[in-house]
C-alpha positions in Angstrom: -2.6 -57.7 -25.5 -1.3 -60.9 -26.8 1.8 -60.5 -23.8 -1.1 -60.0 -21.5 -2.7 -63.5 -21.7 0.7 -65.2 -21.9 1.2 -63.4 -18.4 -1.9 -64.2 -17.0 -1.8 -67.9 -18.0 2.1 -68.8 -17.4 0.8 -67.3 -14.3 -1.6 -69.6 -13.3 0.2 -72.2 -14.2 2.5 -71.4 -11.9 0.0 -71.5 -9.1 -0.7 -75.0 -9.8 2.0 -76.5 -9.6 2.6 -74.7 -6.0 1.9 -77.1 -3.0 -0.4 -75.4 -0.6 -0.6 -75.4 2.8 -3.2 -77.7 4.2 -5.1 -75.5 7.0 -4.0 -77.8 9.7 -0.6 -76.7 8.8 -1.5 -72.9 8.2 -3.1 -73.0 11.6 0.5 -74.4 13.3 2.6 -72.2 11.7 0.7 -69.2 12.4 0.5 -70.1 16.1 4.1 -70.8 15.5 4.5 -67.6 14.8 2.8 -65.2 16.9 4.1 -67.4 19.7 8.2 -66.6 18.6 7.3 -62.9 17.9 5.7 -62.7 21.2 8.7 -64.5 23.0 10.9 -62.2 21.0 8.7 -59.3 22.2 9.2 -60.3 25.8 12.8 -60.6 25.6 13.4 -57.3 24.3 11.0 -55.3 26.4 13.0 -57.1 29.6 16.2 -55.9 27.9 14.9 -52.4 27.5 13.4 -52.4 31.3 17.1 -53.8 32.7 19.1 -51.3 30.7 16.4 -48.3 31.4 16.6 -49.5 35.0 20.6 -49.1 34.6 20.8 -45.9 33.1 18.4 -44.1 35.7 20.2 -45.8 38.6 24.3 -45.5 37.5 24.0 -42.9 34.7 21.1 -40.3 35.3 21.6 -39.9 39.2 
């Protein structure tokens, strides 16, 4: 039990001594974020149409 508590409060000390995110920053990187993985998104589903678009016009005839 004793190894329990040492866990638990090593822990939080831990957390403490982290350095948080103010929400101005959590709300920037998030937009950050979902704006690359939907660029990234994009890009890929173009590749996919201009190589599906290949294949059914040179390959599957």
């Amino acid at each position: 039990m004793d190894k329990i508590k040492t866990f638990l409060k090593e822990a939080k000390a831990e957390l403490l001594k982290v350095n948080w995110p103010n929400r101005q920053q959590t709300t920037n990187y998030t937009l950050l974020v979902i704006g690359i993985s939907i660029a990234v998104a994009i890009f890929l589903g173009s590749l996919d149409y201009i190589f599906g678009y290949l294949l059914r016009t040179f390959i599957i005839k």
